[in-house]
N, C-alpha and C positions, 0 to 999 in steps of 0.2 A: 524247502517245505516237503515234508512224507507224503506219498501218493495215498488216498482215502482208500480205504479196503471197505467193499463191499462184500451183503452176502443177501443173496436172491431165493429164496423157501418157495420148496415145491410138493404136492403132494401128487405122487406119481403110479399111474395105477400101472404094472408091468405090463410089458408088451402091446401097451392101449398109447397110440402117439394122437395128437386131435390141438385146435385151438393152443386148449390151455398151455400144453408141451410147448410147444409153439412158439407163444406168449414168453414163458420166462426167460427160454434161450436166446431169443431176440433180445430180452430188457438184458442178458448178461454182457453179449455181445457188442448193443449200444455203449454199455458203460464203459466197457474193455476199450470201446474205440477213439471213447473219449479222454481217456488216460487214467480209469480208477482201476484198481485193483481188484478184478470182482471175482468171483466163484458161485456156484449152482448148490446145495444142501437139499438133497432129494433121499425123500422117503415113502415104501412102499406103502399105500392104501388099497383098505380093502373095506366095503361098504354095507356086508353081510354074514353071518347075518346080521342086526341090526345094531345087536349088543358091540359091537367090533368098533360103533364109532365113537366110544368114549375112550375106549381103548389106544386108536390111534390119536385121539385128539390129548392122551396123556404123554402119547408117547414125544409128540412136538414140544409138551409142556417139560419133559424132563430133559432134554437139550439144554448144553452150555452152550451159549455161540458169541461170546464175549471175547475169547480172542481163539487164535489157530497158529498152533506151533509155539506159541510166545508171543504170537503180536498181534494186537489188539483191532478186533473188527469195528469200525465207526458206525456203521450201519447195517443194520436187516430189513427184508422186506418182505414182507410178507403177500402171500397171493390168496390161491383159492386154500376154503375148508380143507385141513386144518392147520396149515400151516402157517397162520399168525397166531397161534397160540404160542410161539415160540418168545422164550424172554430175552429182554435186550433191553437195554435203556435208552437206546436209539429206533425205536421199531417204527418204520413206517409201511402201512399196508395198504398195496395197489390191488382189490378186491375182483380177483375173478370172478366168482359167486361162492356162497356157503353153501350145505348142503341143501339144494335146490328143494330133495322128496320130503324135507322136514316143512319147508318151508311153502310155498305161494303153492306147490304141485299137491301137498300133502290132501289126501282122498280123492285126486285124478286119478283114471289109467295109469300116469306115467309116474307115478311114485307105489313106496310101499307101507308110506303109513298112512293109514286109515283112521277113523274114528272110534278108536276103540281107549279105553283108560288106558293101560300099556304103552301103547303107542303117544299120546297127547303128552303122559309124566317126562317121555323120553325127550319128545319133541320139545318142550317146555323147558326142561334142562342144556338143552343143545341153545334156546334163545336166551335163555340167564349167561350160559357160558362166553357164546359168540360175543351177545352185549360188551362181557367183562373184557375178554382178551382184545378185540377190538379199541376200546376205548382206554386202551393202554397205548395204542400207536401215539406217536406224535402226530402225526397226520394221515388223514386216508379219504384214500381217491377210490373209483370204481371205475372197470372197464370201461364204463359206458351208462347212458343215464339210467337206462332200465334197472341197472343193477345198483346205482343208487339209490333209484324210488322203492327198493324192495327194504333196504337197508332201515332207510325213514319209513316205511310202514310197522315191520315188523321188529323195529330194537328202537326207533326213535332217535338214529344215530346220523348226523350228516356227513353222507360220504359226497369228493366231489369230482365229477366226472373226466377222466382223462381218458382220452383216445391214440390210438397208436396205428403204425402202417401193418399191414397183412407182412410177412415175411419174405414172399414173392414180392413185394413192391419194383423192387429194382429191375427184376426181368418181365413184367407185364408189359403189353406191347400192344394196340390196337392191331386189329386185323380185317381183311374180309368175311365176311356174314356168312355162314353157310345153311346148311337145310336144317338142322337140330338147334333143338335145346337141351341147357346141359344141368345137370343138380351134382354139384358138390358137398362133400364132407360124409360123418358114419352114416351108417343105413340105420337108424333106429327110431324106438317109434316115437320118440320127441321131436326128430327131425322131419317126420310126415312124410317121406319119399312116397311113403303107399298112395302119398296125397296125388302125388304127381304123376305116377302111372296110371291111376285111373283118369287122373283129368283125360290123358291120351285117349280116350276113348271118343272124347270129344274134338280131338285136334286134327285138322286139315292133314289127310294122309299124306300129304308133301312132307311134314315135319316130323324127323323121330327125335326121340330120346332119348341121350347118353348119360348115364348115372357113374359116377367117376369118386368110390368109395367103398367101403366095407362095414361090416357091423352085425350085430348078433341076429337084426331083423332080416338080414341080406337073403337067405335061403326062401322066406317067408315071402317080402317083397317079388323076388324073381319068380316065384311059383303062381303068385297072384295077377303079373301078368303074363302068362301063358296062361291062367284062366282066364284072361277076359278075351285071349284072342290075339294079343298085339304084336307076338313074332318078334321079326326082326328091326320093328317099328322104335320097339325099346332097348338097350342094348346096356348091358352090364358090364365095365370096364373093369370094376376090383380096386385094390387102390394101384392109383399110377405115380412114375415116378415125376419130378417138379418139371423136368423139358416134357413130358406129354401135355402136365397140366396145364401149363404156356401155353401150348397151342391150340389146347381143347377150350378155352379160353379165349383164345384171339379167333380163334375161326367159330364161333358158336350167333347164331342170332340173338338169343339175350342169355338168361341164367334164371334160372328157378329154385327158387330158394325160400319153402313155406317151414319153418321149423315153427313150433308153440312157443310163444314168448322167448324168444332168443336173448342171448345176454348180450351179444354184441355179433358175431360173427362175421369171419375174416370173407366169406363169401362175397357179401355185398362187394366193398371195399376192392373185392380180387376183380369180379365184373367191371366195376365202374373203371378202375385201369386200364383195362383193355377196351376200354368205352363201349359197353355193352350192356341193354337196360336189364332191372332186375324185375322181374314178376314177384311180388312178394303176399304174407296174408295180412289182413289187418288186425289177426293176433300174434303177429310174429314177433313185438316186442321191441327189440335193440335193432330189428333192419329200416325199421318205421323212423330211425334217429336217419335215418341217409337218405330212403328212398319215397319220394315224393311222385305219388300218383300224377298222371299227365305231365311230370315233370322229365325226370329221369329214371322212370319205371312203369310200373302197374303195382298197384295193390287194392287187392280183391278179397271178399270172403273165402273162408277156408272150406270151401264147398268145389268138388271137380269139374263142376261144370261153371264156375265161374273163375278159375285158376284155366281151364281151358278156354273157355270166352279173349281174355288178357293173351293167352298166348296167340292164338287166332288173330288179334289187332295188329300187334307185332310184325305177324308174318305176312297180314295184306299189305301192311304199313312199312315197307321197308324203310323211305324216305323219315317219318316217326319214329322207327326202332332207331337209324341213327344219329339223330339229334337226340333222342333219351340216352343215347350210350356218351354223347359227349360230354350233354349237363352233368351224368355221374361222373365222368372224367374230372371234368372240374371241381369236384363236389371233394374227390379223394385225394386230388391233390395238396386239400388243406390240411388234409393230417403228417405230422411230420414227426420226427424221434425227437429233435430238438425239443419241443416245449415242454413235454415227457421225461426227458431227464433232469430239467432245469426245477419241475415241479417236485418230483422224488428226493432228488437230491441236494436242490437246493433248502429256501426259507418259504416254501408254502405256509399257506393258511392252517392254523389248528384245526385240531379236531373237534367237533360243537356235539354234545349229547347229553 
């Protein structure tokens, strides 16, 4: 019997490694291990100016990916924007998210299209297109439920939830509790870091803050706290390499992790490992899928003095911080690669739209 050849679509922004990056090399490496044949099909995206994204989203469309070399690919899979628009008569797409500023952000701060005609024709066109290329998969899952409830809002299309381990899974390791809190992943302003420096204003001067990442807002955030005062309270690490992250991870009192409507993030997931509770918002979206207030976290309004209220309980509560750190423990150990392969690759459910 021929080994299945897979092939894993990525839309890859240069020099920007995050999540999603993350996400596919895992699903290729999974597959490899399992015994298919897989390979990576990466291509560069660029989201600006705006016109650019029909542009790339042709350029996935005029791809052959029906065989390589002479031999015939079984399957594609497709992830985030734009890269299920790719054709295959086996296409199944594991949906990281589409383009987010068209969609649920579009007339937020954090997007750039606004309410204007231009903008709505364009945005309108990108939900015609999605709907179509989409509902060409044989089946399709989403990271995570948030990112299927976006899906059933905005195309009517049912996508259905698959969950997978952070990348780090294997080397996450409990550890002893130390004086900080720590926020992972980029510095940008979806991800709210600004949120959590200020909250510092309000946190018990025992406790600093270690910010372990990069990102366009980085100069911005770090400027903002030295105006408010906080020194060496807060502390900018840059990005670090995976043995730092381990341990900034096992020795941390919890993890702070407020982004706006997350799609899933490896964060949570990376905490709960090291059995360490998550402070989260309660618009943060795909972390609300793991972290259960009084259970195995905090989740607070996205307001700094109530993100620093949550960190404050933590740190009087030691004995509480680690019973929260162990429930996520338990909570992360249900995610696993196996039932993720078996769903992509096997005879999953259609696709309903």
């Amino acid at each position: 019997m021929s080994v299945q050849t897979i092939l894993v679509c990525e839309a890859q922004v240069p020099l920007v490694e995050g999540g999603a990056e993350s996400h596919v090399r895992q699903l290729v490496q999974q597959l490899t291990a399992r015994g298919y044949l897989a390979g990576l099909v990466s291509l560069p995206f660029k989201w600006y100016p705006k016109e650019e994204l029909l542009a790339h989203a042709a350029a996935w469309r005029l791809l052959d990916l029906s065989e390589s070399n002479g031999r015939p690919i079984d399957l594609v899979i497709g992830t985030k924007f734009p890269s299920y628009f790719a054709r295959h008569p086996n296409k199944v797409t594991w949906l990281i998210h589409q383009y987010r500023a068209a969609y649920e952000l579009c007339g937020t701060e954090f997007s750039d299209f606004q309410e204007t005609e231009a903008d709505l024709g364009l945005r309108d066109r990108l939900f015609a297109l999605d709907r179509r290329m989409l509902l060409e998969s044989r089946r399709l899952y989403a990271n995570a439920r948030n990112t299927a409830r976006r899906v059933e809002k905005y195309l009517g299309i049912h996508a259905e939830p698959l969950y997978h381990p952070p990348r780090l899974a294997p080397r996450l390791l409990p550890g002893p509790s130390g004086d900080y809190v720590l926020s992972v992943g980029r510095i940008e302003s979806i991800k709210r870091v600004d949120l959590v420096v200020r909250a510092m204003r309000c946190v018990d001067p025992g406790v600093r803050l270690l910010v372990a990442g990069d990102g366009t807002d980085r100069a911005k955030v770090e400027r903002e706290a030295q105006e408010l005062g906080l020194g060496a309270r807060v502390q900018f690490l840059g990005a670090v390499d995976d043995e730092t992250l381990v341990q900034l991870y096992a020795q941390a009192l919890a993890v702070v992790f407020v982004p706006y409507d997350e799609d899933y993030g490896y964060v949570t997931l990376e905490a709960f490992l090291c059995a360490k509770p998550v402070v989260t918002a309660d618009d943060s979206g795909g972390t609300l899928e793991f972290v259960e207030d009084g259970v195995n976290g905090r989740v607070c309004a996205a307001q700094p003095e109530e993100v620093a209220a949550a960190i404050n309980d933590l740190a009087a509560n030691r004995r509480k911080a680690a019973a929260f750190g162990e429930a996520g423990l338990a909570r992360a150990r249900t995610v696993t690669w196996d039932g993720v392969i078996e769903q992509l690759v096997g005879a999953g459910p259609a696709i309903r739209g």
